[in-house]
C-alpha positions, 0 to 999 in steps of 0.5 A, a space after each residue: 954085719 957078715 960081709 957076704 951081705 955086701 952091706 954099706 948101711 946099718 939102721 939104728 932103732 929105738 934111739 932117744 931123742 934129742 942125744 948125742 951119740 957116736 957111730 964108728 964103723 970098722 972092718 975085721 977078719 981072723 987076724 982082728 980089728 982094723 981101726 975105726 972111722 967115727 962120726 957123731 951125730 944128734 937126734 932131734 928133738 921128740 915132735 911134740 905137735 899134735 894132730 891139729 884134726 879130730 881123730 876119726 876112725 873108720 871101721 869096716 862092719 859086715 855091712 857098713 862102713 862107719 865113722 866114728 871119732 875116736 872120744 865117742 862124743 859124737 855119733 857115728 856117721 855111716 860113709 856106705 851100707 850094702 846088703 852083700 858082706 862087705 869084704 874090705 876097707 881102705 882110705 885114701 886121706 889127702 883125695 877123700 876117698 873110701 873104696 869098699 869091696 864086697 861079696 857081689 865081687 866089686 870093689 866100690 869108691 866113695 867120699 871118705 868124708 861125707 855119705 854119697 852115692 857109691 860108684 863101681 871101681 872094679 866090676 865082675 869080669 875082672 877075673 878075681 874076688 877082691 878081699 883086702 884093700 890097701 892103697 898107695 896114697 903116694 903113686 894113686 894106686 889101689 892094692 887089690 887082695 882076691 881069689 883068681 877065678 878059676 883057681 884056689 889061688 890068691 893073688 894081689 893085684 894094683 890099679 888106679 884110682 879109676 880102676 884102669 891100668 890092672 897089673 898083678 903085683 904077686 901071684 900064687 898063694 895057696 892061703 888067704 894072706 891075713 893081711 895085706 898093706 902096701 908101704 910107697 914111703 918105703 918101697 915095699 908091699 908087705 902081707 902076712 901068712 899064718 899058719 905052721 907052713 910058711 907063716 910069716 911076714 914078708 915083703 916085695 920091692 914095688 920096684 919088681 912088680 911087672 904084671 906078676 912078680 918076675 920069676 927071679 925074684 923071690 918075695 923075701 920073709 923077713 920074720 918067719 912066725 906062724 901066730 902073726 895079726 894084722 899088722 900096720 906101718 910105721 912108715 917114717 920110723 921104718 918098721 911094721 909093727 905086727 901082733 905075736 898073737 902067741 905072746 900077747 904083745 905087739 913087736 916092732 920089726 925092721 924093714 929088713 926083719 933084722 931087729 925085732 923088738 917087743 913094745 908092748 911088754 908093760 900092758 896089763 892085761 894085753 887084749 892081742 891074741 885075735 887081731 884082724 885089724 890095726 892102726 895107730 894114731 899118736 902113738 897108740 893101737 886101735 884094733 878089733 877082733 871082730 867083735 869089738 874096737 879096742 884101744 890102748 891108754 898109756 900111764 906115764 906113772 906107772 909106764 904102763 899101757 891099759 886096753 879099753 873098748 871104744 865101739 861095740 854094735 850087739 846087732 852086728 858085731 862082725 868088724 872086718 877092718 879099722 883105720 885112721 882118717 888122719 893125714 899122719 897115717 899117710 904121709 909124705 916123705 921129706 927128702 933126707 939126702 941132698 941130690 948129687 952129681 950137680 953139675 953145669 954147661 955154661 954159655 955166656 948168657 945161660 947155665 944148663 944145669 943137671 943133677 941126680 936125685 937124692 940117695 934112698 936111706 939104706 933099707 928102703 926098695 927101689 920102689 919107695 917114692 922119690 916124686 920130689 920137686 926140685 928148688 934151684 940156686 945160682 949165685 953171682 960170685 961177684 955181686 953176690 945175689 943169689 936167685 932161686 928156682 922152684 917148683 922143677 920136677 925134673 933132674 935139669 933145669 936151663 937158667 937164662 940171663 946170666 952175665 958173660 965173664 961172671 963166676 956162678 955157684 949152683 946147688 939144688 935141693 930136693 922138696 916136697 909138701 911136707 918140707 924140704 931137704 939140704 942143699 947139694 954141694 956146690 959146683 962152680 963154673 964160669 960163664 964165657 966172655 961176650 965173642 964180638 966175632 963167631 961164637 965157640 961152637 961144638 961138633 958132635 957126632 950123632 945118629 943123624 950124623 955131623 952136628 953143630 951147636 952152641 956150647 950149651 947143646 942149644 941151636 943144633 944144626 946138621 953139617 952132614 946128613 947120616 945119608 950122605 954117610 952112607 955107601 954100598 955097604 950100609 950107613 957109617 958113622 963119625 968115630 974121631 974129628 980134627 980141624 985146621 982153619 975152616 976145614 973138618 977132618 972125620 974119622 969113620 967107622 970104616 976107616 976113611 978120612 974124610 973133609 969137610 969145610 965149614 966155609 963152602 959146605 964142599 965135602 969129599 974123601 982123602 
């Protein structure tokens, strides 16, 4: 790994489940090898749970959208019909809900399980032809790939659910990307170019999405090829898994396009040189090129893969799109890293507690999702009970009814839907002895000017008005503080001392 990448993380694919294996990290230069630092660590076990849901695929014709199950026992059942060319599909699993745009340049919403009667999402007016759609099931937001009006220009721009809130995320492509699909698990939008000129995949961090791509940001291509399908994300296993056209076979590509590798090289007769649409369910690719669905069969014998067709329609064989109504194809990330930073300000009856959200794995944007909820423990060291907190969507939490003079251990983990994630490391704190006399308190200087409070930050009082720290010159604030008995002495910014005393409020200058 080149040090001038200024890297602290490598990500390891293809590993085996349920294997022990050895990670050594060292540093070299011309002179040679510095010795290694070494862990070990244990894949898991291969999930062998299966999709509890019957797999259904939604398939986008030229004027219908259509569900089908997967094992074809059961008719179609038709989700949206339209005079106009339907343009693009998308679902969003968890809400229920299936947008279509058209050729009438409207983007629709619908329920994703049953027919109903569409209503209007974006309208003419909105200064683009929407084409492609992808959504963020994670953030509620739907990715919108369409010709700017007035130009020949494409450009891909985001929304709500409801269709308020319109930012363009990337601007100025001079070609229709082929295909576009937006990753929240992992932070990044990524869009397929083809064609000798700039082919490729790239990527963008949603993190840099500001009503168009800043100017110093350059979206990054991570695989530079001009015969690339359409591609679908394999979102907890941090790759894209996009058809070389080329080559008949479909490649797995990292986040930051450093490892390509080929996992379809053992299909027979393999069916990839026109892929308009991908998905995959358990494992396996549904796809069409525009005239027929097409899925793949594995044989463990013979460790083969075997294309067979699952839907065709003579009468209208102009497929446009295919995806997986399926809660595995959206999924929730699990927290992987604990919180850091877990700290405490104790009182004598309360804890006003704080932390910092867990790590991103190396590889992902800044973008990726992190709407974590929080679970919070404290134990009493002395008799040992612990109680616990959840449901807190922030990074600090206030705990009350604690015992004056007892030692507590706090940590926090980060939690969401599908599971939950380890625990912080522990802090330790005292609680202060019950005062039978004044209270310990805290003097800080602040922008409204000379504060008092308690040692948790709570019951704030002002002892000097920012007014009364004003002169001709204009308003001056407290750099330093000391004090004997009942009297304050305070440094300005100016340079002058002055006293404050806490028993008759008089204040002046020395």
């Amino acid at each position: 790994i080149p040090a001038s990448e200024n890297k602290d993380f490598y990500m390891f694919q293809n590993l085996a489940p349920s294997q022990n294996y050895s990670v050594s990290v060292s540093m070299r230069n011309a002179i040679g090898l510095g010795p290694p630092a070494t862990t070990f660590v244990t894949t898991p076990a291969y999930s062998q749970v299966k999709e509890t849901q019957q797999l259904i695929l939604i398939l986008g014709a030229q004027h219908t959208v259509i569900s089908q199950a997967a094992d074809l026992l059961d008719d179609p059942v038709v989700m949206y019909k339209t005079t106009h060319h339907i343009k693009g599909v998308a679902i969003h699993v968890r809400r229920e809900l299936l947008f279509v745009s058209d050729s009438s340049r409207m983007v629709w919403v619908t329920s994703a399980r049953e027919y109903k009667t569409p209503r209007p999402l974006l309208a003419v007016g909105n200064n683009i032809t929407p084409h492609d759609l992808s959504v963020d099931w994670l953030n509620d937001q739907l990715y919108v790939l369409g010709l700017a009006d007035g130009s020949a220009l494409w450009q891909v721009i985001r929304c709500g659910l409801d269709g308020s809130g319109i930012t363009v995320a990337v601007a100025g492509f001079v070609t229709k990307p082929h295909h576009m699909e937006v990753d929240p698990y992992n932070g990044y939008l990524f869009w397929v170019i083809q064609g000798p000129v700039g082919g490729g995949l790239y990527r963008l961090d949603l993190a840099d999405i500001s009503n168009g791509v800043k100017h110093e940001v350059i979206p990054d291509q991570i695989l530079s090829s001009p015969h690339l399908g359409a591609f679908t994300v394999d979102h907890t296993s941090f790759r894209i898994l996009v058809p070389n056209q080329l080559e008949n076979t479909v490649v797995a590509v990292s986040l930051d396009g450093h490892e390509v590798t080929d996992i379809r090289s053992n299909t027979q007769q393999p069916q990839f040189h026109n892929v308009i649409s991908l998905a995959m369910a358990n494992g396996l690719f549904y796809w069409t090129n525009g005239e027929r669905v097409l899925t793949e069969e594995y044989h463990a014998g013979q460790d083969s893969y075997f294309h067979n067709l699952v839907y065709t329609d003579a009468a209208k064989p102009s497929f446009v799109s295919i995806s997986v109504n399926l809660p595995s194809s959206q999924p929730v990330p699990v927290p992987v890293n604990p919180p850091t930073a877990v700290q405490a300000v104790l009182g004598s009856h309360t804890a006003k507690t704080s932390w910092t959200q867990p790590h991103l794995l190396g590889g992902q944007g800044k973008g990726a999702w992190q709407g974590w909820w929080y679970q919070l423990s404290v134990r009493d060291v002395e008799a040992d009970t612990v109680e616990e907190w959840g449901e807190i969507n922030a990074t600090y939490y206030t705990v009350s009814d604690l015992r004056p003079g007892r030692e507590y251990v706090v940590r926090a983990a980060a939690y969401t839907t599908a599971g939950m994630g380890p625990w912080s490391s522990e802090f330790r704190g005292k609680t202060l002895r019950h005062s039978t006399g004044v209270p310990p308190t805290i003097l800080w200087s602040a922008a409204e000017g000379l504060l008092q409070s308690d040692v948790t930050g709570e019951r704030v009082e002002t002892l000097i008005h920012r007014d009364n720290l004003k002169d001709r010159i204009g308003y001056h604030h407290i750099t330093d503080i000391a004090w004997y008995r009942d009297q304050l002495y305070l440094v300005s910014n100016t340079s002058h001392v002055l006293w404050y005393n806490l028993t008759s409020h008089a204040r002046g200058r020395l």
